[in-house]
N, C-alpha and C positions, 0 to 999 in steps of 0.2 A: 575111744568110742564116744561118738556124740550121740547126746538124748534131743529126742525129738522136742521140737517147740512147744512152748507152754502158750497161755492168752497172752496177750500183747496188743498194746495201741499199734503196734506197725502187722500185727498179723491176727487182724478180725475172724477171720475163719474158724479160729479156734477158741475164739473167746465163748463163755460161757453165757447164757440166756440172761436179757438184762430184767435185772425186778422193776424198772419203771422206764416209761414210755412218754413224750414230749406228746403235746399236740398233732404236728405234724407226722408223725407217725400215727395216730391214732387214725387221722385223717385216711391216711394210705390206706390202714388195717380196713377200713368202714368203707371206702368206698367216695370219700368226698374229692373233691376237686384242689383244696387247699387247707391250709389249718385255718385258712379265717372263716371258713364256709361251715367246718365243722365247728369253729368256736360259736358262732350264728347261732349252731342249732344243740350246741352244747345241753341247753337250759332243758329245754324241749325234751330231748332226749332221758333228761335226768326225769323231769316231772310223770313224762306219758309212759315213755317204754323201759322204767326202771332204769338205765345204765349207771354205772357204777362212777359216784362223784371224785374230783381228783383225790388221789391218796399223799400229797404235798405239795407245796412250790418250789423251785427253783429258782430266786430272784423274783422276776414278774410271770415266769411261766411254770404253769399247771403242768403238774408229773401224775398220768395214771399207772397202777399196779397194773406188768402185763398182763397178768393170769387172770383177771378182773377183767381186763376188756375183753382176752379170748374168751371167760364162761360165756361175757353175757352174750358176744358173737354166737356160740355154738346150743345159747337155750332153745330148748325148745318154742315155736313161735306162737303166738298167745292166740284163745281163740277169739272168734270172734262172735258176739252176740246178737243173734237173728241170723247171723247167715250158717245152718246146722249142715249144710254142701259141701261146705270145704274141707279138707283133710289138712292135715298140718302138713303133708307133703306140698300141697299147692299153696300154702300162705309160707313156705319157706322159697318157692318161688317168684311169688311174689313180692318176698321182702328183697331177695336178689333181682330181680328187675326194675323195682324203686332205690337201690342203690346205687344200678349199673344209670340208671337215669339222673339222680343226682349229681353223680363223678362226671357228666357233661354236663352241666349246667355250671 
């Protein structure tokens, strides 16, 4: 009797959730157009909307922790000061229609 497959480089499907994420991937997770786009706006991101700074390198490329970029993706979206209108349901809208607008550019 054979045992069903374990993870393996030749069979991904089964492999287990990775603890870190390249650029390019990141990029995808977000919403950008390419890793260089999101390296652009890497800084930015770190200083104004918290996101979480690489957790290593690899050579010359930055490795973030997955469950790091999924929190900050799924935080709550910040409010915003003077405008007391919006719900956090519309500014989570918002941040997804500035994303979806990014990823074409």
């Amino acid at each position: 009797m054979r045992t069903p497959p374990g993870p393996s480089l030749s069979n991904p499907a089964v492999q287990p959730p990775r603890v870190f994420v390249r650029s390019a991937e990141v990029a995808d997770l977000l919403g950008y157009a390419s890793a260089q786009s999101f390296r652009g706006a890497r800084r930015r991101l770190e200083d104004e909307e918290d996101f979480p700074p690489p957790a290593r390198m690899a050579g010359r490329e930055y490795l973030w922790r997955t469950g790091e970029v999924l929190a900050w993706m799924d935080r709550p979206p910040a409010s915003v000061a003077g405008v007391p209108d919006l719900s956090p349901e519309d500014l989570a809208v918002d941040r997804a229609i500035l994303m979806r607008r990014a990823a074409q550019a």
